[in-house]
N, C-alpha and C positions, 0 to 999 in steps of 0.2 A: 272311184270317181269322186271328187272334191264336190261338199253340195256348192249350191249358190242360193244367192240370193231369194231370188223368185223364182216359180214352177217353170217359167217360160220367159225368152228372150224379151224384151223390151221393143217395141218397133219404132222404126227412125224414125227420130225426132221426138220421140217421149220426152216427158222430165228425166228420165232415166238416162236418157241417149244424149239428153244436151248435159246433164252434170256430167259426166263422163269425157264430154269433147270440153268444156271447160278448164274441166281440171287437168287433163291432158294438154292444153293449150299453155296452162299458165306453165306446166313442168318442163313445156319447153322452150319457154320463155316468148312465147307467141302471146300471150294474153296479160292484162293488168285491171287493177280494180278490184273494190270488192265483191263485184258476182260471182268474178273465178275462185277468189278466197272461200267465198263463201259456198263452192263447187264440194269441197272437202267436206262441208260440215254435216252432221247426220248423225255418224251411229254412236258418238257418244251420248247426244240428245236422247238417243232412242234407250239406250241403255241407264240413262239416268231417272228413267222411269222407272226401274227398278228400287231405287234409292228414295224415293216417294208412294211406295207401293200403300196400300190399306194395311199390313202389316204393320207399317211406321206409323200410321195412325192410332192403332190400336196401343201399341209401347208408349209411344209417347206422350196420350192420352195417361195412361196410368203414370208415368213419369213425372208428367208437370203436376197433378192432378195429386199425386200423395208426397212428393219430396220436392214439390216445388220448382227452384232453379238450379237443385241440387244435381240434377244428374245431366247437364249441359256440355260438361266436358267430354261426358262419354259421346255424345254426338258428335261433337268434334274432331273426336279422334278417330270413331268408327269413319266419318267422310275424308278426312285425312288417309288412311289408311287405304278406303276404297281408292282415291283419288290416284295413289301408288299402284293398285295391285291389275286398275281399268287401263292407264296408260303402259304397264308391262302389257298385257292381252292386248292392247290395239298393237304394240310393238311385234309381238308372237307374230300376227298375222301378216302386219307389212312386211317385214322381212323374210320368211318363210315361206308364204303362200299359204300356209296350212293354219287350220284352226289348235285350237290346245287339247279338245277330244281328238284328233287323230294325229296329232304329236304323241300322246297317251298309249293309241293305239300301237303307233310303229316302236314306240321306246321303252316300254314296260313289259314284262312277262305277262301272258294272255291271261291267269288269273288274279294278277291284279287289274289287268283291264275292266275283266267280268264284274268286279267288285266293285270298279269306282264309275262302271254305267249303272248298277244296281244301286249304290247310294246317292247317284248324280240325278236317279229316275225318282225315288225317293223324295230328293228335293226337290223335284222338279215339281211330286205332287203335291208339297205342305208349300211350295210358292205359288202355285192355282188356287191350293183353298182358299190360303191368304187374300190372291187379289180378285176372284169371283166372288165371296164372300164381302169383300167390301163393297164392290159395285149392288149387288147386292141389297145390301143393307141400306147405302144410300139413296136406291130407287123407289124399296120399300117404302122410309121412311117419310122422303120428297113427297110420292105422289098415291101414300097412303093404300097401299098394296101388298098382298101378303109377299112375304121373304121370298115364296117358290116362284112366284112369279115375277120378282125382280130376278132369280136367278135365268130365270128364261130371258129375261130382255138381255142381260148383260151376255149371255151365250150367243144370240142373233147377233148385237149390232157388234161383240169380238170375232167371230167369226164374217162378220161384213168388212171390219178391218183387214183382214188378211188375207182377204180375196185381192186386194190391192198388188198383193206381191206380185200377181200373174203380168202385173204393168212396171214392175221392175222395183228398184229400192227407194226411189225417191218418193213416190204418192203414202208409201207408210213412213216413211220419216218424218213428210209434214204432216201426216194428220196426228203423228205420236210428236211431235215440235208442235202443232195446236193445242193438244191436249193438255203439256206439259206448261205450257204458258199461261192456261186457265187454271190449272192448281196453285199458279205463282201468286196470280194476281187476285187470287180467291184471300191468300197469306197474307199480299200486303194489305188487303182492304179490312181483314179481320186486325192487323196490325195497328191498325186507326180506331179499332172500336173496344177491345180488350184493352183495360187497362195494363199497363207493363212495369215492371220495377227495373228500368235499363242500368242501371250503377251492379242491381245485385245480378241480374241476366249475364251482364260483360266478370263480374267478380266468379262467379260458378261456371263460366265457360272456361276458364285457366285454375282454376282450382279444382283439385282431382278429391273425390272423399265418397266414401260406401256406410251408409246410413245404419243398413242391417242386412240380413239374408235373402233381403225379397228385392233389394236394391242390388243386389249382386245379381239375382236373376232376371231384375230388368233390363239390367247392362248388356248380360248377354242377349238378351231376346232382342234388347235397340243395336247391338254387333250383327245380329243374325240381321234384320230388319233393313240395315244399310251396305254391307258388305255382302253381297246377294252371289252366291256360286254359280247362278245359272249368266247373270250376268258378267262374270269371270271369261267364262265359258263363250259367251253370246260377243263380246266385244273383237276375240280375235277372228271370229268367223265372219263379221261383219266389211272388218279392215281388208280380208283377203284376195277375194276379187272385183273392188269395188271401186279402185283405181288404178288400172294395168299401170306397174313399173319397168324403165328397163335396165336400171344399172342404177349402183349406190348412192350417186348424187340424189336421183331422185327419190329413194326409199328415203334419205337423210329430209329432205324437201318435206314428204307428205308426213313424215313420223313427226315433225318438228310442225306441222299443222294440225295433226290429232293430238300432240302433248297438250296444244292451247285450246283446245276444242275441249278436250278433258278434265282443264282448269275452269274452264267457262261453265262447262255443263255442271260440272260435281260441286262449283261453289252455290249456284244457285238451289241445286240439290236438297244441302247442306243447311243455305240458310231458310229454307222452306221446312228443314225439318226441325230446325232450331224454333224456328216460329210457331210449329206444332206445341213443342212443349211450352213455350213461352203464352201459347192462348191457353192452356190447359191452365199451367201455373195460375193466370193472373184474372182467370175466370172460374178456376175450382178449388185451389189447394187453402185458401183461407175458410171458406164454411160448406167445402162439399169435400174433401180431398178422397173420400172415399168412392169418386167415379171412378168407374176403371173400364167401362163399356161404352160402346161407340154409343149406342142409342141411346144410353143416360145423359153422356155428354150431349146429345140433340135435344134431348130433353130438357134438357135443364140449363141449358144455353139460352133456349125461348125466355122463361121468364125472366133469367139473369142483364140478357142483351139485348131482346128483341126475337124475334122472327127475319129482321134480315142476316144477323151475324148468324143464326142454326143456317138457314138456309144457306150460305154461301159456304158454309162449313158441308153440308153435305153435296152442292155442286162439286167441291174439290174432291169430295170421297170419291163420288161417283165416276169422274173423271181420272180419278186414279187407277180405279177398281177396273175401270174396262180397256183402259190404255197397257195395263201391266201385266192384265190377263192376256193380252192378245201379242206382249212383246215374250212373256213364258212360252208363249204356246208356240210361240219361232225359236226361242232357246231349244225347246222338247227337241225340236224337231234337229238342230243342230249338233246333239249332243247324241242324242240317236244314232242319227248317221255318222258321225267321228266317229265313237266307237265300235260300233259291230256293224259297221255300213247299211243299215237296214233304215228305207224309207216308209214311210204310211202316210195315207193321204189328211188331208189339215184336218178335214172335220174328223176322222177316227180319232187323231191325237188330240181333236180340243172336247172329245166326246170321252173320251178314256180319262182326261186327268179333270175334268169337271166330275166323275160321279163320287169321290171320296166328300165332295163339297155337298151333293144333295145326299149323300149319307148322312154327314153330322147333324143337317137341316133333319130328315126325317126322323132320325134319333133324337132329337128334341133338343140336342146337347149345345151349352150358352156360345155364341155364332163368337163373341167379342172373344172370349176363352178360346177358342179354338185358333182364332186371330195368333195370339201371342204364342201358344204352344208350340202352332207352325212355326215360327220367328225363333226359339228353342233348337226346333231338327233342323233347321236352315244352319244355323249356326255352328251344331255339332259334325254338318256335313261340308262346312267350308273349307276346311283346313285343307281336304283334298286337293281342290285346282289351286290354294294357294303354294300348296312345297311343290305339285307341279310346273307352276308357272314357274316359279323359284328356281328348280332346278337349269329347267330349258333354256330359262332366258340371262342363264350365269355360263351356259356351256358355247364356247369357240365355234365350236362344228356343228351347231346346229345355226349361232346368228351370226358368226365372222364376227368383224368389227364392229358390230352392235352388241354385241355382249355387254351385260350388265357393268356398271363398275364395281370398284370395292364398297364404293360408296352409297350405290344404291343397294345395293347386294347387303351391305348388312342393315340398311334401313326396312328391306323387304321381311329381312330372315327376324331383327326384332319383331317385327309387324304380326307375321305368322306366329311367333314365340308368344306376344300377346294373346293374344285369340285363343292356343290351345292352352293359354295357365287361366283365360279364363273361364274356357269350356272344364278344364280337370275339377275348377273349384265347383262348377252348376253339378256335376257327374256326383262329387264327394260331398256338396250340400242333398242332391236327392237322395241318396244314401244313408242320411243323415248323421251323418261323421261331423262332428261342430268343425269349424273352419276358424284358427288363430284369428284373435284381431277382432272379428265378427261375431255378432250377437247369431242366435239360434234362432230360423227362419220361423 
């Protein structure tokens, strides 16, 4: 059985039930306007929460913070990239019906399945620690509270989110489309108070360059940070049964409103997390550049900017941290069930992949470190649902006339190729094999 959405049907007239008669309405040319347009909109949003997770804080924190405007292209590229590999996955699913965990399941020999829900569950924990840890830290820090017990709030009010689903998809899409709006405008307000160098900001966004060894490994960790596999994974499950299709016009129709959906969501994304490193830069790397931890950076934001610029810098954390946690813990669940069809109720699965997080916490071990390492395994665990998407969505018989073209097809396959030459180089610098070119970390 194919999951869905929510635990339980929607009842007439929900939010859920009019976006649904909406978008149905416009597909058959009954309806006009932007409210029907805007019928479509959703799970890119929701998915783009990913791509702003407290991971990205933490990268890009030490990013801006020690090489300045230097590593802007990698953001760039990393959201470019995503931008390509969210719009195949929302593709997988319209056309299909099926998510890419149970494409997996029906198309690969049963022990590579085994393997790629074992490293897909893996990820799925180092993207919890990631974004519980941030909220987190931000609660903590806001409202002056030990760490355990911001992880306690941020556990209630994500699991309060996604009691939501029992009312269908649209009440969690606005409140993660809320959520996602207040980290925006958290950006542009800190954008007005941090001083910016925009000539050298825009010059390092198109100029590509690797400083030393630890700049290579922040690259990956800001890859792993923005190109998120649980979000791979979460985007074609989303698309699947979320607007009944009945023939190709309309698959053509609703895919050609998630491409724009996914333009929309991932640029703002994007320039949210450009703006990360751009507040780091142009408030630490001339006489602090040695921050590299979220709470230093609060720290030391006070005196540098005030108490409104920390403060709005931690609303954003916080708003990340609980928004992202609560969109992981619906990937878990989707990725679970694609592969070994095995369901568990929301609170075991948001009880299960929070305890690695009050582990590192009662280990003592530094919250911000732990941040980036997970951004690390994320990254080394990507490459999977990428040569899977890859493969699927280049093959005839499984999308007919939606098959990739050549053209996307090898923008995908460079894309993937990237990723695993930069993951070989993190693999051979931990190893400590010196790496051409590159100074020794």
């Amino acid at each position: 059985m194919r999951p869905t959405i929510s635990d339980a049907m929607p009842n007439k007239g929900s939010m859920t039930e009019r976006s649904v008669s909406a978008a149905r309405g416009l597909l058959a040319g009954q309806r006009r306007g932007s409210g029907s347009y805007l019928a479509f909109a959703g799970p890119a949003v929701v998915v783009s929460i990913a791509y702003m997770d407290p991971g990205n804080f933490a990268t890009n924190i030490q990013a801006g913070a020690k090489y300045g405007y230097g590593l802007l292209w990698v953001v760039l590229l990393a959201n470019l990239i995503a931008m390509l590999f969210q719009a195949l996955s929302a593709k997988l699913g319209i056309v299909t019906g099926q998510n890419l965990a149970e494409l997996c399941r029906e198309q690969f020999p049963q022990p590579v399945v085994w393997a790629m829900w074992v490293i897909s569950e893996v990820a799925a924990m180092a993207t919890d620690l990631a974004e519980f840890l941030g909220g987190a830290i931000g609660l903590s820090l806001l409202f002056q509270m030990p760490l355990l017990a911001g992880m306690g709030v941020t556990a209630v009010v994500t699991y309060g989110i996604l009691m939501f689903e029992r009312s269908g998809f649209r009440p969690v899409e606005l409140i993660i489309g809320s959520l996602v709006g207040i980290i925006g405008l958290c950006y542009l307000i800190e954008m007005f108070i941090v001083p910016i160098d925009w000539s050298a900001a825009a010059l390092h966004t198109v100029l590509p360059q690797l400083a030393d060894g630890e700049a290579l490994l922040l690259s990956v960790g800001i890859i792993g940070a923005t190109v998120m596999p649980h979000a791979v994974y979460l985007h074609s499950g989303l698309m699947q049964t979320r607007t009944p299709v009945h023939d190709d016009n309309e698959r053509r129709m609703v895919l050609r409103f998630s491409n724009q959906e996914v333009i929309i969501a991932l640029v703002i994304a994007g320039l949210v997390n450009m703006a990360m490193v751009m507040m780091a830069s142009g408030a630490f790397h001339a006489g602090h550049s040695d921050v590299a931890e979220i709470e230093t950076a609060y720290h030391t934001l006070t005196p540098l900017l005030g108490i409104g610029a920390a403060g709005v810098f931690l609303i954003s954390l916080i708003a990340s941290g609980i928004s992202s946690s609560a969109v992981g813990t619906m990937a878990g669940q989707m990725i679970m069930q694609g592969f070994i069809r095995f369901r568990i109720p929301i609170l075991v699965r948001r009880l299960v992949t929070m305890i690695p997080a009050f582990i590192v916490v009662a280990l003592g071990a530094n919250a911000t470190s732990a941040l980036v390492i997970s951004q690390v395994v994320l990254s080394i665990a990507l490459p999977l649902p990428m040569i899977a998407l890859l493969i699927f969505t280049r093959r005839v018989d499984i999308m007919g006339q939606f098959a990739n073209s050549r053209l996307t097809h090898i923008a995908a396959l460079l894309a993937t190729a990237f990723v695993l030459l930069l993951n070989t180089f993190l693999i051979v610098q931990t190893l400590g094999i010196p790496i051409p070119g590159l100074p020794a970390p």
